[in-house]
C-alpha positions in Angstrom: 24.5 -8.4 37.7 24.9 -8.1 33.6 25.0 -5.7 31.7 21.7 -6.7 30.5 19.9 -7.0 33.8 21.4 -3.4 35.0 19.5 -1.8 32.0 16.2 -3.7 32.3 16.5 -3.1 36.1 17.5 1.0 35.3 14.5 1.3 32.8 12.2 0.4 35.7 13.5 3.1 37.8 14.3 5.5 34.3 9.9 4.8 33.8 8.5 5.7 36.9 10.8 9.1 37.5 10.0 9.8 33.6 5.7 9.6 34.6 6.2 11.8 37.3 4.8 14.8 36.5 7.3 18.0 36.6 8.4 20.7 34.4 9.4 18.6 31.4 6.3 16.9 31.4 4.3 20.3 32.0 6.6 21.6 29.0 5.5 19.1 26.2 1.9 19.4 26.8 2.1 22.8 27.1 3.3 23.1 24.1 0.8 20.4 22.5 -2.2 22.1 23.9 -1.0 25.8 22.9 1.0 24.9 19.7 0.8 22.0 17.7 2.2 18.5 18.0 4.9 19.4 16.1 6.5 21.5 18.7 5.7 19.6 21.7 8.0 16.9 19.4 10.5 19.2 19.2 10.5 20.5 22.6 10.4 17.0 23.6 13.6 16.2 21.5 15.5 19.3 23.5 14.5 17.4 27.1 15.6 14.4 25.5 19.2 16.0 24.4 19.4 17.8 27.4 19.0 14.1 29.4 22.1 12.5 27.0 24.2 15.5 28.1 23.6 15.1 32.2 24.5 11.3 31.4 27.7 12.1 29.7 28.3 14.4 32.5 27.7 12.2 35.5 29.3 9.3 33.6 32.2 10.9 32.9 32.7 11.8 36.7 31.6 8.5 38.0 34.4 7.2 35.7 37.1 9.5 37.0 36.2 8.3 40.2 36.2 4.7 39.8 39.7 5.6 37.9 40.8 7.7 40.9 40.0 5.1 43.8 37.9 1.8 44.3 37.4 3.1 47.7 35.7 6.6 46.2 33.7 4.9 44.0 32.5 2.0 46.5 31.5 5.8 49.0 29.9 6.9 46.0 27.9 4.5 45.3 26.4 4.0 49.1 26.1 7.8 48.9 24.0 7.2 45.5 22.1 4.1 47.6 21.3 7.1 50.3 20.1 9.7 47.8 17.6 7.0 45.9 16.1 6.4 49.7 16.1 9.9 50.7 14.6 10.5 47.4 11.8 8.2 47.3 11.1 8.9 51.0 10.5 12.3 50.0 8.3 11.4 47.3 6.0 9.2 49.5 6.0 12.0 52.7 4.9 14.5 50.1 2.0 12.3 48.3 0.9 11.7 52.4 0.9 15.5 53.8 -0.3 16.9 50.0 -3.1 19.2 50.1 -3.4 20.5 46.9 -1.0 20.4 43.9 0.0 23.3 42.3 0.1 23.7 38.5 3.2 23.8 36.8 3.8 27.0 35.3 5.7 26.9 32.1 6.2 29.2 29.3 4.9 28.6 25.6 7.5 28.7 23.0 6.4 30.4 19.2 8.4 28.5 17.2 10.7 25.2 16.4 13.5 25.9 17.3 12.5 28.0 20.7 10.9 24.8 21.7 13.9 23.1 21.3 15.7 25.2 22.7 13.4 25.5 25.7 13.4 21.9 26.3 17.3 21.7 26.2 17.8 24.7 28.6 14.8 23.4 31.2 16.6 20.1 31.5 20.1 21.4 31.4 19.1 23.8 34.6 17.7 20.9 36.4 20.6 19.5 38.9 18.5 17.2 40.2 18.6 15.1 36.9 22.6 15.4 37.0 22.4 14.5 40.6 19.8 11.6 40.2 22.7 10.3 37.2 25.8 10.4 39.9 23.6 8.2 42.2 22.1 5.2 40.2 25.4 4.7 38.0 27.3 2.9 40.4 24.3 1.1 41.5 23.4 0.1 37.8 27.5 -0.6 36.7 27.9 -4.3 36.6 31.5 -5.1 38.4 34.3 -5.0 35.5 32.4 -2.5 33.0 33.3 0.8 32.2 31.4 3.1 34.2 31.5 6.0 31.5 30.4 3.8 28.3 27.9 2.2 31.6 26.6 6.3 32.3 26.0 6.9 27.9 23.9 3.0 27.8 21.8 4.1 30.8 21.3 7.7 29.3 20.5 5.9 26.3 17.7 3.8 27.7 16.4 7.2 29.9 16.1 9.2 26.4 14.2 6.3 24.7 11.5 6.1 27.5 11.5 10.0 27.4 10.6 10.1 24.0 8.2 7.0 24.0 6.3 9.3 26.9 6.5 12.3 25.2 4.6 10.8 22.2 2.0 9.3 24.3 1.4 13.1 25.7 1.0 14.5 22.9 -1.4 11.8 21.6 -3.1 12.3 24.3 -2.6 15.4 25.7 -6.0 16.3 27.0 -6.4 13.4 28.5 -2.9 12.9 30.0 -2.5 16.3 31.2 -5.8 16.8 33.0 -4.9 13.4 34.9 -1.3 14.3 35.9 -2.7 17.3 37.4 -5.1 16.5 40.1 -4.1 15.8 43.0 -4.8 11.6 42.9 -2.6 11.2 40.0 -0.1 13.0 41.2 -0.2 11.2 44.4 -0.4 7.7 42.8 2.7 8.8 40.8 4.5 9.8 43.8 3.9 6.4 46.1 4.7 4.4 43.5 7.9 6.0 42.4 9.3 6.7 45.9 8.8 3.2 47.0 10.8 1.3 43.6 13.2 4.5 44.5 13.5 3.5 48.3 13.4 -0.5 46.8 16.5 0.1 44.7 18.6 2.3 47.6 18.2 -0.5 50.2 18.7 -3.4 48.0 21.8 -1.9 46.8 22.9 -0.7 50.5 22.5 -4.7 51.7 24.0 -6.5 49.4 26.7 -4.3 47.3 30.4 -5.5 48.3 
């Protein structure tokens, strides 16, 4: 695997968990519905920042790992291979037993820099983002590169596709957000998602060294 490959192959995974609705996505169109446009941006620009500093983060471990012990890093990465599958398991059980879906409840900031600051602070207390970083580095870290320079390229690409989503929200934010809230969108999202997620897990279970 390049280096090239790992990121097209990331941003296919990076895609799908960035459509699936959640409080980040609830967040931006919140704030484009209540607001303006101009603070959904912003708001969207604090996810995206919070994103970059989760990568850093889990980078940085993965790469004091790897620099620790080959072994570590080769039980990390199988450990990452059994989080995507138990992740996108989950996702697909859920979208099967769903009854109803719930409405995100998110709160409306009243100015610029609130909705940045929002936006950072909603990502930032999200583990699950941090935790979802620690899993699909090693899986996306060609052999021979540096897993923390890796970690900032993959974050990279995850920010881009955040920010490319975001602006489709707000473009269409009445549109968008009534679809990502009934229960067959959500659903849709959810199959699709856990099944790349379960894809990606097995692949890398079978034929990592």
């Amino acid at each position: 695997m390049t280096v090239t490959s790992a990121l097209l192959s990331f941003a296919v995974v990076a895609a799908l968990m960035t459509l699936v609705p959640g409080v980040d996505t609830a967040l931006i169109l919140r704030s484009a519905v209540a607001r303006s446009r101009a603070e959904a941006a912003v708001a969207a620009l604090g996810i995206c920042t919070g994103v970059l500093a989760w990568g850093v983060i889990a980078a940085a471990g993965a790469s004091a790992v790897l620099a620790a012990s080959q072994l570590a890093y080769q039980i990390l990465t199988y450990a990452g291979a059994a989080y995507l599958v138990f992740l996108g398991a989950q996702m697909i059980y859920r979208s099967l037993r769903r009854k109803k879906v719930d409405a995100v409840q998110v709160p409306v900031a009243s100015s610029k820099w609130k909705a940045f600051g929002m936006g950072l602070t909603t990502n930032l207390l999200n583990p699950k983002i941090g935790v979802f970083y620690i899993a699909v580095i090693p899986q996306f870290t060609p052999s021979g590169a540096n897993a923390l320079l890796m970690g900032l390229a993959l974050a990279a690409v995850h920010v881009l596709l955040t920010m490319l989503w975001a602006a489709v929200l707000i473009l269409g934010a009445s549109l968008a957000g009534k679809w990502l809230r009934t229960e067959k969108g959500v659903t849709i999202m959810d199959r699709i998602t856990g099944t790349v997620l379960v894809g990606f897990g097995v692949r890398v279970a079978l034929n990592r060294p």
